[in-house]
Structures are given as structure tokens and as C-alpha cells.
N, C-alpha and C positions, 0 to 999 in steps of 0.2 A: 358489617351488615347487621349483623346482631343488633346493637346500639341505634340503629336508625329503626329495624325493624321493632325495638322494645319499645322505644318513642313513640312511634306510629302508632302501635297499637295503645299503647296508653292513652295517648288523643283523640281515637274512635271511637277508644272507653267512656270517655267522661265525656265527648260529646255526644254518643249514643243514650248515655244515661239522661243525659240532660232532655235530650228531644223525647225521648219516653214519656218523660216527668212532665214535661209542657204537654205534648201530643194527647197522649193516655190518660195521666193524673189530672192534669191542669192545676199540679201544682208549684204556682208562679213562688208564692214567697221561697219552698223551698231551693228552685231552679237560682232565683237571684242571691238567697243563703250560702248555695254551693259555688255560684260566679266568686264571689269576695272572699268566701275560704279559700279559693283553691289562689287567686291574686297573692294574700296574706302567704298563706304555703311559699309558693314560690320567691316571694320576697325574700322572705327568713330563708328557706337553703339554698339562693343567692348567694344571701352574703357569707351563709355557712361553710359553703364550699367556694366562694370566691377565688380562697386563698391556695386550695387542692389540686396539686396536680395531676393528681390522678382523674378529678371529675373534669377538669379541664381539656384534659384528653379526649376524654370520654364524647364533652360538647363538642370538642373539635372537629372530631371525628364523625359525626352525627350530620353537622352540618356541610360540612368541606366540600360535599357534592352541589351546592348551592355557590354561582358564581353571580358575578353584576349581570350576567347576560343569557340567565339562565342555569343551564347543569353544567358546572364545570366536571370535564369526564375526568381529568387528571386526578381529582378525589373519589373517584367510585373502585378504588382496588383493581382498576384494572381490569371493570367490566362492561368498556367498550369494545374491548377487542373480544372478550366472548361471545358479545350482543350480536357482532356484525356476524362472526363464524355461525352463530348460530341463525340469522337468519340467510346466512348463502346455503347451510345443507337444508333449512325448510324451502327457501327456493328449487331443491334440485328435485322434493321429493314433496310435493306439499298437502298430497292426499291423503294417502297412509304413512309417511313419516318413515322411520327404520326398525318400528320395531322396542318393546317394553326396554329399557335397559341398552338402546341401541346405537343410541346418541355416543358411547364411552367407544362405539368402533370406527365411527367418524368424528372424532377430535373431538366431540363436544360431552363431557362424562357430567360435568353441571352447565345449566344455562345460568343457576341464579337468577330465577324467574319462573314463577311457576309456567305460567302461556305460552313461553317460546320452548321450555322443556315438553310442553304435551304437544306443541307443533313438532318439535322432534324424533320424537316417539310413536306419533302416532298420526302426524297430520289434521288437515281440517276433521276427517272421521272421526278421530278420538277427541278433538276438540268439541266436538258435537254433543259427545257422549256423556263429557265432564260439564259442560253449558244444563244439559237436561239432568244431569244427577244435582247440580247446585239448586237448579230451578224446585225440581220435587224436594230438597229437603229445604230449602228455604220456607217454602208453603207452609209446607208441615211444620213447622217450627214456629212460624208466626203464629200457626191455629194453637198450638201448644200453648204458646208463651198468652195469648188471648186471654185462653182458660185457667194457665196457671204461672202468675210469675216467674214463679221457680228457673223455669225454664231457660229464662237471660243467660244462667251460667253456660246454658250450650252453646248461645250464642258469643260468651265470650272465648270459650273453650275453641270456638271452631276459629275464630279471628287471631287468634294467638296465633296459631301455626298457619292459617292463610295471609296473615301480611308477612309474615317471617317467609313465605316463599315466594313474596316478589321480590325478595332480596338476596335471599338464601337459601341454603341447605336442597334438602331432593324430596318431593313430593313422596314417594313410597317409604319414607321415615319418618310421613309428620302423625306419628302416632296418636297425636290430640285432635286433631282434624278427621282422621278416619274413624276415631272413636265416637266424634258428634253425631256425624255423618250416619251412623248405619246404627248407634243408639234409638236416633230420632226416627230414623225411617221405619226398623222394629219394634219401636218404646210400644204399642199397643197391645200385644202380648203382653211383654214384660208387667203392661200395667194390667192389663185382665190377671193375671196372677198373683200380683200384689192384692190386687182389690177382693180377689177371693178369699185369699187370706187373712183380711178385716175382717170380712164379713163371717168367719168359719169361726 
């Protein structure tokens, strides 16, 4: 999950960067500079690791959930059978869920996903809650990133660990995602303080 989730996010990267660079800049030469680098790239560590078994793995593995006919489950590690557990206990319970940490006393301790982990925890209520906390920092972040570039790093920061949790790991340990998260929702402070300290 790892490998699919570092891929993923890698491809949101560079085509986030990309649609910025058109969107914002409207800078086309460099956007078609960056299309042919990145072909080039790929080419050469192609044939680089063509021969690698280890990177070969690596692709294998990446891909293997991908069949002729869709998502082949038999390469997702064996998280069909959690998918469906986990949505027969949001079926039983699908308001309030079981509870932070509650999923581990009804069979389900990871979904591997972040959605159906917060359906199990907490139901549509807590899904609510986590919908409105994305929505307010989003905002903010775009007004941020407006005023000041800089700012892309949060949004790459917060993408790391949110495609990594539709794959993987436990949302209360994606430490880079809560850090975006409640930097950006605070940063105003943090910056009246900075800015004072220019100014002093």
C-alpha cells in the first residue's frame, strides 16, 4: 500500500504543479518544458531499472490491483475482506459509529481507508465533522497559497499522508496531515508574530 500510495501522490504532485503553472502563471512554455522532462526521465530509469528486481517488484506490486476488468481484489493484500467487514459494522451502527479507537473491539482495528475508518468510529456524525474541518482548511489554504506561494508545501504536506490513508496506515498517526491541518487554521497568529518581529 505504501508503493501505490507514494505513486499516487507523486502524480497529484506533478499534475497539481502543472495545472497551477497553466491556471495561475500561464506559464505554457514552462508546463510543455516540464511534460518532455518528466517523458525523458522516465525513459532513462526505464531502462535503468529495467533489469532490477527489486524495482520490479516494486511496479508489480503498485500495479497488481489493476485487472482487464477492472480492480482485481486478489492484488489489494487482502483488503476486500476488510472493506466488506467494515462496511457490515457501519451498517449496524451508521450514525455515531463505535466510538474513537472503537473499530479494534469489533474486528475492524484498520479499514485501510481513511472514509470507512471515520464511518467506523464515528458514523455519518463524525464524518460530518471531518467534511467541515477539510472544507475550512482547504479555503484557508487556497487564500494562503493566493497571497503567498510558499504555501503549496502545506498542500503537499497535507496530500502525503491523506492519499497514504486511502490505502493505509490509521488516521490519528498521520502526523503530517494534522500538522497542515491546524498550522494553517492557526498560521494567523503565528504570523502576527513573525511580522512583529520584522517590524521590531
Amino acid at each position: 500500500s505504501g508503493g501505490r500510495g507514494g505513486f499516487l501522490l507523486i502524480l497529484v504532485t506533478i499534475i497539481s504543479i502543472f495545472a497551477y503553472m497553466v491556471i495561475k502563471e500561464h506559464n505554457y512554455k514552462l508546463f510543455i518544458g516540464g511534460i518532455l522532462a518528466i517523458a525523458v526521465i522516465w525513459l532513462i530509469c526505464g531502462k535503468l531499472i529495467s533489469n532490477s528486481v527489486l524495482f520490479g517488484e516494486g511496479f508489480e506490486r503498485i500495479f497488481e490491483f489493476l485487472g482487464d476488468e477492472g480492480i482485481n481484489w486478489e492484488g489489494t493484500s487482502g483488503r476486500k475482506e476488510i472493506y466488506d467487514l467494515a462496511l457490515e459494522r457501519i451498517s449496524a451502527s451508521p450514525v455515531f459509529g463505535y466510538g474513537i479507537t472503537g473499530g479494534s473491539y469489533v474486528g475492524v482495528s484498520s479499514c485501510h481507508n481513511f472514509f470507512l475508518e471515520i464511518l467506523v468510529e464515528g458514523g455519518v456524525a463524525y464524518l460530518c465533522f471531518w467534511i467541515a474541518l477539510f472544507v475550512l482548511f482547504l479555503k484557508k489554504l487556497r487564500k494562503k497559497i493566493a497571497t503567498e506561494r510558499a504555501y503549496l508545501l502545506f498542500a503537499v504536506i497535507f496530500l502525503g499522508d491523506f492519499i497514504n490513508l486511502m490505502f493505509s496506515t490509521i488516521y490519528l498517526r498521520a502526523t503530517a496531515m494534522w500538522f497542515a491541518i491546524f498550522y494553517i487554521l492557526n498560521e494567523k497568529k503565528v504570523f502576527c508574530i513573525e511580522k512583529e518581529g520584522r517590524n521590531a
